[in-house]
mmCIF file of the N, C-alpha and C atoms, coordinates in Angstrom:
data_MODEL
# 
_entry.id   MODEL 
# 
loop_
_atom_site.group_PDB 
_atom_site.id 
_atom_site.type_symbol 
_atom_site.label_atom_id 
_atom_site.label_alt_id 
_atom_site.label_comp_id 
_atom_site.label_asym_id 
_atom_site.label_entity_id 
_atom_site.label_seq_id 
_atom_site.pdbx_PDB_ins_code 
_atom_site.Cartn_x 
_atom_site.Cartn_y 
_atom_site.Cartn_z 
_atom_site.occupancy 
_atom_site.B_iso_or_equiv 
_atom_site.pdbx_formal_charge 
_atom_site.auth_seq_id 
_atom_site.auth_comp_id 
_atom_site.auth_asym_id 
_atom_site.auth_atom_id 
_atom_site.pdbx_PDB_model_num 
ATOM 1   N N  . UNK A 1 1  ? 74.294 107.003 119.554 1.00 0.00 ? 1  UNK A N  1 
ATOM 2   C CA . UNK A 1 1  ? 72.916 107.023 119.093 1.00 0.00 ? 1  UNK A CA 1 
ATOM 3   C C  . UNK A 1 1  ? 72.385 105.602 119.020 1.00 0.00 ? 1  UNK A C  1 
ATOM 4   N N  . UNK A 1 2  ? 71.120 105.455 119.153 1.00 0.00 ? 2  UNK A N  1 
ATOM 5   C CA . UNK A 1 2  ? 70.246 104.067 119.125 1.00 0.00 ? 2  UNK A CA 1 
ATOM 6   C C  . UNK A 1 2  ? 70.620 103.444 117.444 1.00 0.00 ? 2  UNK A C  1 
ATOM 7   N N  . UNK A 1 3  ? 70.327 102.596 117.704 1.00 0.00 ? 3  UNK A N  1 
ATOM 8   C CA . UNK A 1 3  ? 70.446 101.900 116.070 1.00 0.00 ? 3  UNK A CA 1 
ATOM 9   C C  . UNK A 1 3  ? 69.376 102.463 115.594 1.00 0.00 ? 3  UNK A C  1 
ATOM 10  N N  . UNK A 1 4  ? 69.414 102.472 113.994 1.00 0.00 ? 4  UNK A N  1 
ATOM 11  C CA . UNK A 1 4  ? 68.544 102.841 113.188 1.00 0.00 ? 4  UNK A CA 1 
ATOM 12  C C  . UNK A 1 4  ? 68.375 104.277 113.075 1.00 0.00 ? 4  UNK A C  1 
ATOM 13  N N  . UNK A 1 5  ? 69.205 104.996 114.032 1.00 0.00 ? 5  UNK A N  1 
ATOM 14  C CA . UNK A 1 5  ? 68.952 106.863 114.077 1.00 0.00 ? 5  UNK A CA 1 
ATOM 15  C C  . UNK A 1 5  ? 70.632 107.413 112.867 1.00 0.00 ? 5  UNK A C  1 
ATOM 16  N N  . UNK A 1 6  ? 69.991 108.577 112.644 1.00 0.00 ? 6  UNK A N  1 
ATOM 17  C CA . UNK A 1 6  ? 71.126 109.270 111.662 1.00 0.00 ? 6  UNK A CA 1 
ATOM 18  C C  . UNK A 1 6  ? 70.771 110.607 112.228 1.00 0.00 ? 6  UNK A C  1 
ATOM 19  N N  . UNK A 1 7  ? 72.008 111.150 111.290 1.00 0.00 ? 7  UNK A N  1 
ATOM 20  C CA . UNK A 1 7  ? 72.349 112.727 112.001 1.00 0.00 ? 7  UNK A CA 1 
ATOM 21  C C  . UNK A 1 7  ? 72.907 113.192 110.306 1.00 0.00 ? 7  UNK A C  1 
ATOM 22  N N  . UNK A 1 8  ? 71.778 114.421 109.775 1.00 0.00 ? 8  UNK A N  1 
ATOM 23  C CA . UNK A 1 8  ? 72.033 115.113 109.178 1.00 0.00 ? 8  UNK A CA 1 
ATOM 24  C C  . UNK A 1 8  ? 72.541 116.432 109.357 1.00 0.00 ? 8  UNK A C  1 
ATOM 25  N N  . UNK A 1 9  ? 73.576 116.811 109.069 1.00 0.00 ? 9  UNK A N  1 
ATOM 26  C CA . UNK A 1 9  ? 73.990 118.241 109.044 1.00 0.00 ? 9  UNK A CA 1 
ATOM 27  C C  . UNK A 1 9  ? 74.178 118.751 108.112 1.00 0.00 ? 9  UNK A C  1 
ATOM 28  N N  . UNK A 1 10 ? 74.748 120.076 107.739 1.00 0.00 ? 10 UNK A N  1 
ATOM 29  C CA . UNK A 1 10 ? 75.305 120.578 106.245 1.00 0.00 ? 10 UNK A CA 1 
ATOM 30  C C  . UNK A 1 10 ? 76.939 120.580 106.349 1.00 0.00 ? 10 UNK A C  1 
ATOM 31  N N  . UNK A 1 11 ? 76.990 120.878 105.179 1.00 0.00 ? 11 UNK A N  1 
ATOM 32  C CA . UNK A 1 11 ? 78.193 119.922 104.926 1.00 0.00 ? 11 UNK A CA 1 
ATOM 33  C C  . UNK A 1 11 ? 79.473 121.218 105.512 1.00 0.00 ? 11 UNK A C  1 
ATOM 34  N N  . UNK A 1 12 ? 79.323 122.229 105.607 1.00 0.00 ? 12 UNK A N  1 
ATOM 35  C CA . UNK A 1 12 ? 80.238 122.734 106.104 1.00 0.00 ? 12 UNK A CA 1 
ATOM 36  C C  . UNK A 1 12 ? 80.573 122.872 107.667 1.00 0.00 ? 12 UNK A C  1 
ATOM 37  N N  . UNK A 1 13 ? 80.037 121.728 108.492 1.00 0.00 ? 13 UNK A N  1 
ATOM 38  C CA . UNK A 1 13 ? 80.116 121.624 109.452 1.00 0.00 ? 13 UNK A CA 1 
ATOM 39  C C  . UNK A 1 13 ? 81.188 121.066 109.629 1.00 0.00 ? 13 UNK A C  1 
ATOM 40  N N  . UNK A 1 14 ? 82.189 121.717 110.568 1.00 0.00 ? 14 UNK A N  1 
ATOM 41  C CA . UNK A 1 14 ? 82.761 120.458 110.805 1.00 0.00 ? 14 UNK A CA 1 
ATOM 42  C C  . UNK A 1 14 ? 82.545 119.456 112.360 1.00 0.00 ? 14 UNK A C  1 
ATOM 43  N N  . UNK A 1 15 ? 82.934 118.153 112.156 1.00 0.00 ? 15 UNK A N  1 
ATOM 44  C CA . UNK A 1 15 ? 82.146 117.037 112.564 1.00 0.00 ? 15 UNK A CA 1 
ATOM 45  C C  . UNK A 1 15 ? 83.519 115.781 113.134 1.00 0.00 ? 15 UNK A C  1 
ATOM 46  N N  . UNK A 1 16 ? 83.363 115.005 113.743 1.00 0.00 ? 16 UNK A N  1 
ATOM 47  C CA . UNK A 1 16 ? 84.293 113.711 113.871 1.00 0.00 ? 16 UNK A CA 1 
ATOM 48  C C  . UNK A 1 16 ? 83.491 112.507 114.102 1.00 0.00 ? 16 UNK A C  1 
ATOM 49  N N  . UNK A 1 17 ? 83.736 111.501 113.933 1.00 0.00 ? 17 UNK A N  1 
ATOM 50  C CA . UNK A 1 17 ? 83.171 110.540 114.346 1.00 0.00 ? 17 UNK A CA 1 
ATOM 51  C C  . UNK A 1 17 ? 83.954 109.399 115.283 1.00 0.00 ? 17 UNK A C  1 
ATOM 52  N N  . UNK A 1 18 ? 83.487 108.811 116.284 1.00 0.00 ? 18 UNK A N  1 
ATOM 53  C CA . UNK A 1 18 ? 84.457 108.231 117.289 1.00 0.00 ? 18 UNK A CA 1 
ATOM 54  C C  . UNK A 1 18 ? 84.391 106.747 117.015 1.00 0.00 ? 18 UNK A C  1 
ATOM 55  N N  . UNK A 1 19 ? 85.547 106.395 117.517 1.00 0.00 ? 19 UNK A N  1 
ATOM 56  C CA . UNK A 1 19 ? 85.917 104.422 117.305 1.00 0.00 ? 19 UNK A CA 1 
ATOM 57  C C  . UNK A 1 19 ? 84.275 104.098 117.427 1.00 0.00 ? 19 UNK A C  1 
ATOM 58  N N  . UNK A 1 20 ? 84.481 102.178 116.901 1.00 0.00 ? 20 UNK A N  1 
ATOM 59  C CA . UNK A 1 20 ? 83.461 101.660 116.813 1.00 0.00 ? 20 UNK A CA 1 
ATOM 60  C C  . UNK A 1 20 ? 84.146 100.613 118.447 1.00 0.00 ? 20 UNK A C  1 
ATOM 61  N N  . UNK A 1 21 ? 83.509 101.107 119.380 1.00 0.00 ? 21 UNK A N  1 
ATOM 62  C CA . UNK A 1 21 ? 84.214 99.992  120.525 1.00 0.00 ? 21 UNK A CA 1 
ATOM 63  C C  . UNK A 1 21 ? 83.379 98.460  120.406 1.00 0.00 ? 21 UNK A C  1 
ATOM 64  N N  . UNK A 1 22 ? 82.145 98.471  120.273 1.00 0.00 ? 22 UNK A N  1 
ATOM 65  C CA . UNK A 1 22 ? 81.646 97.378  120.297 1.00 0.00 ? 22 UNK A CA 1 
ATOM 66  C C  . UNK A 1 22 ? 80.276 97.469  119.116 1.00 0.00 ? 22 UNK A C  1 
ATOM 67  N N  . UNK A 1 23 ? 80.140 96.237  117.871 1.00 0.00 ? 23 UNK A N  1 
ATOM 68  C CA . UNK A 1 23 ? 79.258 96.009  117.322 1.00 0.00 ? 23 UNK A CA 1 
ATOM 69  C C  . UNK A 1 23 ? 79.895 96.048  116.019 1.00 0.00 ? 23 UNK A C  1 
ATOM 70  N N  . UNK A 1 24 ? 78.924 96.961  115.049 1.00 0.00 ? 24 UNK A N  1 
ATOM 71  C CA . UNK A 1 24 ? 79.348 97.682  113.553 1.00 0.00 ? 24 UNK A CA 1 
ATOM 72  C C  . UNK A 1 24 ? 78.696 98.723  113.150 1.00 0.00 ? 24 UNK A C  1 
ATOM 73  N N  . UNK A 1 25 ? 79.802 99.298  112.394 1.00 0.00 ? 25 UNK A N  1 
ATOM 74  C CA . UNK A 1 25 ? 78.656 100.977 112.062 1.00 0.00 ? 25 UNK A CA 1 
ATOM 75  C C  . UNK A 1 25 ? 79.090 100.557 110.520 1.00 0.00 ? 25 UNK A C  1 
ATOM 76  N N  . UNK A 1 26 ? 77.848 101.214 110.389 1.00 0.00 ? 26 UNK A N  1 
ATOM 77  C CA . UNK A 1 26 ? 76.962 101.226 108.426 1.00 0.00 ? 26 UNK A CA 1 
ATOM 78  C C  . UNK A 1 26 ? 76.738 102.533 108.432 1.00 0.00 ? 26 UNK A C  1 
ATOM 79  N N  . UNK A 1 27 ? 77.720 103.079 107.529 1.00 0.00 ? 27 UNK A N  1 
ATOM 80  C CA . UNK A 1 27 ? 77.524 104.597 106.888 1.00 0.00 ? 27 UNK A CA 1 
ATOM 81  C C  . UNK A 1 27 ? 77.222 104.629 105.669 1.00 0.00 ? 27 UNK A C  1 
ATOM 82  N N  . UNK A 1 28 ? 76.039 105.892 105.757 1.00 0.00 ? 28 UNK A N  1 
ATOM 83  C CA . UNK A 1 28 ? 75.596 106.472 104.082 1.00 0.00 ? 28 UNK A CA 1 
ATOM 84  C C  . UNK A 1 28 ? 76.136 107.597 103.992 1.00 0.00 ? 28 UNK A C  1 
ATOM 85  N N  . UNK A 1 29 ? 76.991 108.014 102.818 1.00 0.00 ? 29 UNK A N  1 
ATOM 86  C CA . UNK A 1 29 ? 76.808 109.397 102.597 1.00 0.00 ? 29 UNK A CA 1 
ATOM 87  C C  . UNK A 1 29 ? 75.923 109.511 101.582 1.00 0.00 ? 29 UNK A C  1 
ATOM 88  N N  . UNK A 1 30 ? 75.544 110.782 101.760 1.00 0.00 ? 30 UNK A N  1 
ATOM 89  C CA . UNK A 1 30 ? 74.844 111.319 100.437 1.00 0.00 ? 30 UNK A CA 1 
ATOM 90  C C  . UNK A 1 30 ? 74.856 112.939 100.643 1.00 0.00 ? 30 UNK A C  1 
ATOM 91  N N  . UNK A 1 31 ? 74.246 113.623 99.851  1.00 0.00 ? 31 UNK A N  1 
ATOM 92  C CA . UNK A 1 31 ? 73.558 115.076 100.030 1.00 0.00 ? 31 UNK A CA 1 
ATOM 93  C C  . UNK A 1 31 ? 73.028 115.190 99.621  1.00 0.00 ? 31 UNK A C  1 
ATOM 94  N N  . UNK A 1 32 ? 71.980 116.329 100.631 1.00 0.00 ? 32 UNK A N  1 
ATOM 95  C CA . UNK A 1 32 ? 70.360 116.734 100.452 1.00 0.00 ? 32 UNK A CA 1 
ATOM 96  C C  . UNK A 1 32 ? 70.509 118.158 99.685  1.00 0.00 ? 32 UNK A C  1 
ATOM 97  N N  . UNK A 1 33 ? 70.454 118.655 98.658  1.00 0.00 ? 33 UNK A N  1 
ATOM 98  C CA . UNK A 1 33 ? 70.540 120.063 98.249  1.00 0.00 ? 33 UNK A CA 1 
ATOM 99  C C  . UNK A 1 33 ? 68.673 120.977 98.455  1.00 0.00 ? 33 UNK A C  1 
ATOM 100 N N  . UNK A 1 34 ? 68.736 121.944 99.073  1.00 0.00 ? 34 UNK A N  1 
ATOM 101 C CA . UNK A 1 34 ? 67.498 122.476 99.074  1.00 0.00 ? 34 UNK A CA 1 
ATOM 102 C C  . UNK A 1 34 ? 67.427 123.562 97.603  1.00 0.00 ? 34 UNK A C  1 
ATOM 103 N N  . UNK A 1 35 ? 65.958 123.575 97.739  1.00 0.00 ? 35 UNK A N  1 
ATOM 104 C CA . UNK A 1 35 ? 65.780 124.543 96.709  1.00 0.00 ? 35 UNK A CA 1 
ATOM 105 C C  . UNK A 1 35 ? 66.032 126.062 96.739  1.00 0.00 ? 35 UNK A C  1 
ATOM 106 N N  . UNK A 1 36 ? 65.802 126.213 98.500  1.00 0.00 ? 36 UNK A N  1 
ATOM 107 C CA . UNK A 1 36 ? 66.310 127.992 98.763  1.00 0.00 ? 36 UNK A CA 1 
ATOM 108 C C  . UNK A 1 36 ? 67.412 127.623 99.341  1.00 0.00 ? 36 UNK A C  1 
ATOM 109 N N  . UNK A 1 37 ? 68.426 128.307 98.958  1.00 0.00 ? 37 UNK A N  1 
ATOM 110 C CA . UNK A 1 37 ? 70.027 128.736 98.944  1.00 0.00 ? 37 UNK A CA 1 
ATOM 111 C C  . UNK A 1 37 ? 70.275 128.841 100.254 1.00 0.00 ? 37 UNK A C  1 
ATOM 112 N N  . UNK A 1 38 ? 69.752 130.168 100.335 1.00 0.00 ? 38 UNK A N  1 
ATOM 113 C CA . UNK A 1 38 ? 69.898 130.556 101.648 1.00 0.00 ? 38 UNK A CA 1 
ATOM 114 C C  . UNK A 1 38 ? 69.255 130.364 102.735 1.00 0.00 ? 38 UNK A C  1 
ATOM 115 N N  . UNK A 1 39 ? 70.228 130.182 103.958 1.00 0.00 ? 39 UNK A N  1 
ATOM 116 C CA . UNK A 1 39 ? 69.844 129.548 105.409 1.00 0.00 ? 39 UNK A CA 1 
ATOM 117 C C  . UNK A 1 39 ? 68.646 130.319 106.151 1.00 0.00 ? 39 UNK A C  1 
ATOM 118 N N  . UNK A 1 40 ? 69.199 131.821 105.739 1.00 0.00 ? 40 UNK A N  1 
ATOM 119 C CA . UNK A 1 40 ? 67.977 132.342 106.163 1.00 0.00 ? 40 UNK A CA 1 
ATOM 120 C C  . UNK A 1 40 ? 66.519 132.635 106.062 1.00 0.00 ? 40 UNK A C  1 
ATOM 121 N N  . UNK A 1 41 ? 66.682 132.643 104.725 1.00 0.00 ? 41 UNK A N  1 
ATOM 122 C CA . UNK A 1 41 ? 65.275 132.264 104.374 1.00 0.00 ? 41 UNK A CA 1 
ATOM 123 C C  . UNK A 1 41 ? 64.608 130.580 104.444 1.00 0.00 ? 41 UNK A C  1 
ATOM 124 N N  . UNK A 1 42 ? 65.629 129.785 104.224 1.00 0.00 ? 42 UNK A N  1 
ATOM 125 C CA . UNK A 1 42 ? 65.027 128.622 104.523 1.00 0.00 ? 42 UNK A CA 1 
ATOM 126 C C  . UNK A 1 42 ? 63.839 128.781 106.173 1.00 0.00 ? 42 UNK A C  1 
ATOM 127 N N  . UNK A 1 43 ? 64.487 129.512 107.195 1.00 0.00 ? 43 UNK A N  1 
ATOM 128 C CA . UNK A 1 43 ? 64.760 129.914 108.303 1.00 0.00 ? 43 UNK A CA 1 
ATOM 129 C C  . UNK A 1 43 ? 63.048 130.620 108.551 1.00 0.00 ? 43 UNK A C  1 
ATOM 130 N N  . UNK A 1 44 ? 62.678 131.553 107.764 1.00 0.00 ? 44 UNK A N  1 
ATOM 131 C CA . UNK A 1 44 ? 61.774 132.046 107.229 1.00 0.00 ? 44 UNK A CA 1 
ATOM 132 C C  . UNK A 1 44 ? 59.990 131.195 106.614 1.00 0.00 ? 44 UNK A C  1 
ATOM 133 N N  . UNK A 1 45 ? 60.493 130.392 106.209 1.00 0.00 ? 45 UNK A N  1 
ATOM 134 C CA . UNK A 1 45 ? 59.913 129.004 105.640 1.00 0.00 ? 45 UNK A CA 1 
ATOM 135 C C  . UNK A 1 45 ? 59.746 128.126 106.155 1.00 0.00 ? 45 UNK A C  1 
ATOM 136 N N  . UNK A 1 46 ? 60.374 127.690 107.344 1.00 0.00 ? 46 UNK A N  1 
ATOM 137 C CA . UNK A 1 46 ? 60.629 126.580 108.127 1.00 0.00 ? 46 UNK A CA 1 
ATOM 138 C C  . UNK A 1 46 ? 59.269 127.580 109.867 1.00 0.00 ? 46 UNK A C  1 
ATOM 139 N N  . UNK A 1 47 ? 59.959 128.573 109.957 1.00 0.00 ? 47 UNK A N  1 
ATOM 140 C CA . UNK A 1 47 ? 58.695 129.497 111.315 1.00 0.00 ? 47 UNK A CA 1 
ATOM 141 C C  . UNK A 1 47 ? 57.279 129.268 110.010 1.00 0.00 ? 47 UNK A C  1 
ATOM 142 N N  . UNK A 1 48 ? 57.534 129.463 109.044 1.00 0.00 ? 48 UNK A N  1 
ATOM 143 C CA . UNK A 1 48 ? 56.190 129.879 108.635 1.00 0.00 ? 48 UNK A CA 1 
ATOM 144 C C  . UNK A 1 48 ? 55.197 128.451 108.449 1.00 0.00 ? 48 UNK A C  1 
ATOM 145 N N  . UNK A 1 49 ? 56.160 127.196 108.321 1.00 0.00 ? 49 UNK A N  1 
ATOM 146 C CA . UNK A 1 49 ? 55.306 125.884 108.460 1.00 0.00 ? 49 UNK A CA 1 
ATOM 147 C C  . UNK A 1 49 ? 54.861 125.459 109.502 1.00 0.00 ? 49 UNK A C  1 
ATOM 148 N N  . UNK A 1 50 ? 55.953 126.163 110.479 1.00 0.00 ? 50 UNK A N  1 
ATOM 149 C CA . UNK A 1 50 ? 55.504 125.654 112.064 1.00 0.00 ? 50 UNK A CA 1 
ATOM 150 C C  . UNK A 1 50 ? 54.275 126.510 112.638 1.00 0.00 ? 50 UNK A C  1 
ATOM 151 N N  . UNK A 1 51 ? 54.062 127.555 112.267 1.00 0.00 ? 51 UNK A N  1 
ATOM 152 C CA . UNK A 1 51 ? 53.043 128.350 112.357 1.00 0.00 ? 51 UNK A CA 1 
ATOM 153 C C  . UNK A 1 51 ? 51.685 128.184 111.448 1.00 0.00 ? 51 UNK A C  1 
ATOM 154 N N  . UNK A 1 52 ? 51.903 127.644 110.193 1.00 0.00 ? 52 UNK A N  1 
ATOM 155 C CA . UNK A 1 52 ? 50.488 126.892 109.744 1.00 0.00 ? 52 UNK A CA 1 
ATOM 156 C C  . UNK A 1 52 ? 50.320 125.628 110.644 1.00 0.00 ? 52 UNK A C  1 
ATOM 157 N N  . UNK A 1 53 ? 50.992 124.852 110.798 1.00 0.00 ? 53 UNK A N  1 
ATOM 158 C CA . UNK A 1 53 ? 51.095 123.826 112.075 1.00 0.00 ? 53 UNK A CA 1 
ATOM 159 C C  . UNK A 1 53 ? 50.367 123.879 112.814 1.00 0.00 ? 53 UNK A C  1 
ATOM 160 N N  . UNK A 1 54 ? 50.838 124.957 113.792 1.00 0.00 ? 54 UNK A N  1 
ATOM 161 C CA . UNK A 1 54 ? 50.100 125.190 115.198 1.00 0.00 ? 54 UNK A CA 1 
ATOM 162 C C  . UNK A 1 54 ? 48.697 125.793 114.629 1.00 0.00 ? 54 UNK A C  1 
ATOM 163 N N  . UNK A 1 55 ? 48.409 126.563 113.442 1.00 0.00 ? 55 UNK A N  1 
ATOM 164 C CA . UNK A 1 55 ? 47.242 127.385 113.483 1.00 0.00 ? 55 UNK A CA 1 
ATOM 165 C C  . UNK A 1 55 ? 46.050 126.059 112.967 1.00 0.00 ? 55 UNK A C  1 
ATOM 166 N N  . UNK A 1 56 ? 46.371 124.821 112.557 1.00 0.00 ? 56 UNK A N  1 
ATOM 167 C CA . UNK A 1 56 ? 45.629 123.650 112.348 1.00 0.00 ? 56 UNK A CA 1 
ATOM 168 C C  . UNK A 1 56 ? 45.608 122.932 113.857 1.00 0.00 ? 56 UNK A C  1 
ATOM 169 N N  . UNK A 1 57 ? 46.316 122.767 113.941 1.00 0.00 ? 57 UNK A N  1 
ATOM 170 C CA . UNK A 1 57 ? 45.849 122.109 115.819 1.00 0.00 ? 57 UNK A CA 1 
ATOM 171 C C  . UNK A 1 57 ? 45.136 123.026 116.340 1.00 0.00 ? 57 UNK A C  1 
ATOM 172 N N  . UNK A 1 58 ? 45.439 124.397 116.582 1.00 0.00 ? 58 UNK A N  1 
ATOM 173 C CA . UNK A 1 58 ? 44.408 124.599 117.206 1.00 0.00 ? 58 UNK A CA 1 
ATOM 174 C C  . UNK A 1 58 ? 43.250 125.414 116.588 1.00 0.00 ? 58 UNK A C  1 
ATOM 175 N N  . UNK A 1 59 ? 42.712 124.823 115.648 1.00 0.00 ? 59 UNK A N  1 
ATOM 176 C CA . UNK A 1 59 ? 41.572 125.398 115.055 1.00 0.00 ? 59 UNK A CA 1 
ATOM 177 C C  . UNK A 1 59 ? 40.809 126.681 114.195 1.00 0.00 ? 59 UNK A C  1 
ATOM 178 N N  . UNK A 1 60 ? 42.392 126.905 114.023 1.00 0.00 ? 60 UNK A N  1 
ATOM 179 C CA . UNK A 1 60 ? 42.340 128.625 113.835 1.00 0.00 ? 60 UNK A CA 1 
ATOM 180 C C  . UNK A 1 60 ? 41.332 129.030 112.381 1.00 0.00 ? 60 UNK A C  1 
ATOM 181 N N  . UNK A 1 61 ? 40.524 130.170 112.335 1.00 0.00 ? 61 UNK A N  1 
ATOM 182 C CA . UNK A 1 61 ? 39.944 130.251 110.756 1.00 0.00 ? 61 UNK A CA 1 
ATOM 183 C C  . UNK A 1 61 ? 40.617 130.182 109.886 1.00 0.00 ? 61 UNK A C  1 
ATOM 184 N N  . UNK A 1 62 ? 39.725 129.369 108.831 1.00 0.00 ? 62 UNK A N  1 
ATOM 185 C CA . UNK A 1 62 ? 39.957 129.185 107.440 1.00 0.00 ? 62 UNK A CA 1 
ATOM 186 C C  . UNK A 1 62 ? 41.005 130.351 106.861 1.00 0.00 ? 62 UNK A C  1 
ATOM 187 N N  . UNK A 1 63 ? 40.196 131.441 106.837 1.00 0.00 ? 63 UNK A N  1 
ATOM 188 C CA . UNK A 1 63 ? 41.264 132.948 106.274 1.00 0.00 ? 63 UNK A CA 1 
ATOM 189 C C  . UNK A 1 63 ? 42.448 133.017 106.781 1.00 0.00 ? 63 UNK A C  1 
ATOM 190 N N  . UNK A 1 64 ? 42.541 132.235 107.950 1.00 0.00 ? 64 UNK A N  1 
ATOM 191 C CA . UNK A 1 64 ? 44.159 132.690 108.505 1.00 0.00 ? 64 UNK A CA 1 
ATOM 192 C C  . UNK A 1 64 ? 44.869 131.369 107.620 1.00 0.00 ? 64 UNK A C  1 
ATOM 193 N N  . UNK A 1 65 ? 44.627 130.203 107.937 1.00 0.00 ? 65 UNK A N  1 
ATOM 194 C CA . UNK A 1 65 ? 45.214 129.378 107.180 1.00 0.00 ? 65 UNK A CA 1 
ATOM 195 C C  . UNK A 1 65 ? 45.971 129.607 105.795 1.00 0.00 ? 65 UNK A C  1 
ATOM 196 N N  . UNK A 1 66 ? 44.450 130.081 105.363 1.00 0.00 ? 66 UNK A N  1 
ATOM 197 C CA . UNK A 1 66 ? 44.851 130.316 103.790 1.00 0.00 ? 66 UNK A CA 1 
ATOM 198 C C  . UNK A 1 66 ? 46.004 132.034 103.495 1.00 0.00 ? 66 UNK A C  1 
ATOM 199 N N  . UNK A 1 67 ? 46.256 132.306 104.598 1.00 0.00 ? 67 UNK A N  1 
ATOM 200 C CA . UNK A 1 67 ? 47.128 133.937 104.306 1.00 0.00 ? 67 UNK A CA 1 
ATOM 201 C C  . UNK A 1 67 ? 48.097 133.290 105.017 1.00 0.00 ? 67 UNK A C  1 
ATOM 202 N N  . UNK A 1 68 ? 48.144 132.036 105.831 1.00 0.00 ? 68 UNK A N  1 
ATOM 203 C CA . UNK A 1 68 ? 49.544 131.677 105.934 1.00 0.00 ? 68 UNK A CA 1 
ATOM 204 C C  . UNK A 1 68 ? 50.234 130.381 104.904 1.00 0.00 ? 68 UNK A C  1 
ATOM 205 N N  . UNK A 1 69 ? 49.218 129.840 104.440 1.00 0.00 ? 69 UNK A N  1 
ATOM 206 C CA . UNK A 1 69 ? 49.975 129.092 103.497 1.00 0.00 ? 69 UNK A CA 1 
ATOM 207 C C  . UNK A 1 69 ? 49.933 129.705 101.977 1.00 0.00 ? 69 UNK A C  1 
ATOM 208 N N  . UNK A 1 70 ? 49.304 130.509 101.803 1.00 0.00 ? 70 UNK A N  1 
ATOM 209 C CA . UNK A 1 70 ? 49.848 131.754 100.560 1.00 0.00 ? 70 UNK A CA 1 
ATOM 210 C C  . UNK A 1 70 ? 51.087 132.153 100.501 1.00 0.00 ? 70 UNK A C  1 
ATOM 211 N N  . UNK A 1 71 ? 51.268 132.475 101.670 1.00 0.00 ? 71 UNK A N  1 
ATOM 212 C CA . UNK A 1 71 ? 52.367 133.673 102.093 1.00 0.00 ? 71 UNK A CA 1 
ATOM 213 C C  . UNK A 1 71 ? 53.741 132.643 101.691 1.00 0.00 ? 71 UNK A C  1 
ATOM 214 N N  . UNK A 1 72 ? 53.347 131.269 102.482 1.00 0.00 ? 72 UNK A N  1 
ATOM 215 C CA . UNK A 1 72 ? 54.847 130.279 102.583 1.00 0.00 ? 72 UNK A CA 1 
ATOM 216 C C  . UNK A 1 72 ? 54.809 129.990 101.168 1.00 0.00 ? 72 UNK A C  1 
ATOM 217 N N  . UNK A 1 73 ? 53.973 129.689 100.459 1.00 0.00 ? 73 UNK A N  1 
ATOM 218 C CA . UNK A 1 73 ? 53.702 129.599 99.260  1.00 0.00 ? 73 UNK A CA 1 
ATOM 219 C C  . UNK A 1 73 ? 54.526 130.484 98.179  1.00 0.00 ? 73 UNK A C  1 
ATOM 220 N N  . UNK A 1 74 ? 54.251 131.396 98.293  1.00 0.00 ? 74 UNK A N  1 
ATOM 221 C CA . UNK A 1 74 ? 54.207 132.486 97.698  1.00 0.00 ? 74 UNK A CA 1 
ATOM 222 C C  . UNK A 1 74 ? 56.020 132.881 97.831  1.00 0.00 ? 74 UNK A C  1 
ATOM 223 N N  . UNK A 1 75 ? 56.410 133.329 98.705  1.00 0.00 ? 75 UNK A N  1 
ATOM 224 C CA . UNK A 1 75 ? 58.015 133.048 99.452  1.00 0.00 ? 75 UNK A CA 1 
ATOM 225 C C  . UNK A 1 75 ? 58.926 131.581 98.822  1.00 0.00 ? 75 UNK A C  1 
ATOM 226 N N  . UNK A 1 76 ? 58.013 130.433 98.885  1.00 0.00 ? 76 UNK A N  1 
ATOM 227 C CA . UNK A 1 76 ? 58.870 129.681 98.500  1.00 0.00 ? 76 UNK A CA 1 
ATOM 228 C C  . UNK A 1 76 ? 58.966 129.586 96.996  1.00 0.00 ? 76 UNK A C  1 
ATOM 229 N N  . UNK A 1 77 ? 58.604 130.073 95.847  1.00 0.00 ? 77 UNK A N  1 
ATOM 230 C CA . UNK A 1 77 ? 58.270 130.255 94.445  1.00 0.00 ? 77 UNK A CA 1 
ATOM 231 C C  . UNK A 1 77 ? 59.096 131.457 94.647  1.00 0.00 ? 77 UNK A C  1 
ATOM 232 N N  . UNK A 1 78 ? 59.164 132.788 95.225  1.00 0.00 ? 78 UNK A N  1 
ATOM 233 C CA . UNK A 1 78 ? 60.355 133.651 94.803  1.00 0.00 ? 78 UNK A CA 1 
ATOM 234 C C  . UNK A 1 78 ? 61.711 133.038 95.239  1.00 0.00 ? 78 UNK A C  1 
ATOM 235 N N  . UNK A 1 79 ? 61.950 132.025 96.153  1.00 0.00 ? 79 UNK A N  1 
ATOM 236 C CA . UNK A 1 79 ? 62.813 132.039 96.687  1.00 0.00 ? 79 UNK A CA 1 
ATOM 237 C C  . UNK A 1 79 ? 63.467 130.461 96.243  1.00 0.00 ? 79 UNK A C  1 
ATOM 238 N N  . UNK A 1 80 ? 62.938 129.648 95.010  1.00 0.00 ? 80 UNK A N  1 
ATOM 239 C CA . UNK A 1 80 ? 63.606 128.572 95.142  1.00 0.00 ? 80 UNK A CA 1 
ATOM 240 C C  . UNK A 1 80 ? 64.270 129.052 93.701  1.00 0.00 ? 80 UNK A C  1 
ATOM 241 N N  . UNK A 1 81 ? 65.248 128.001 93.668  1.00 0.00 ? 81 UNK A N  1 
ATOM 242 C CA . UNK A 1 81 ? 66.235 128.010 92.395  1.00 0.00 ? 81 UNK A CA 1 
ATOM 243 C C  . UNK A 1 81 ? 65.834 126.742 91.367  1.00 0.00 ? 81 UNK A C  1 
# 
């Protein structure tokens, strides 16, 4: 990878990392915990942002906007911990 890029995954991945042949590598760990648990609904939440997304680029009515960011809204309040 270019300098300055990172690679997040979850942690039950498993993963390796290869020799340093030339330069230096600077590692962070940390972890990101989300508020919904589950992958799938994250999954759920994640189509439904990309879909208010696209419905702002391309111009879509007000009413749709607002019944799709209700909805993600609305989903993410039952669904966070």
């Amino acid at each position: 990878m270019p300098a300055g890029e990172a690679i997040l995954y979850p942690s039950d991945t498993l993963h390796r990392v290869e020799p340093v042949t030339e330069g230096l590598r600077l590692a962070i760990v940390g972890w990101v915990t989300s508020r919904v648990r589950d992958p799938a609904r994250r999954e759920v939440l994640f189509d439904l942002d990309a879909a208010v997304t696209e419905a702002v680029a391309s111009g879509a009515p007000t009413a749709q906007l607002l019944r799709l960011t209700r909805s993600r809204s609305n989903l993410l309040r039952m669904w966070a911990e």
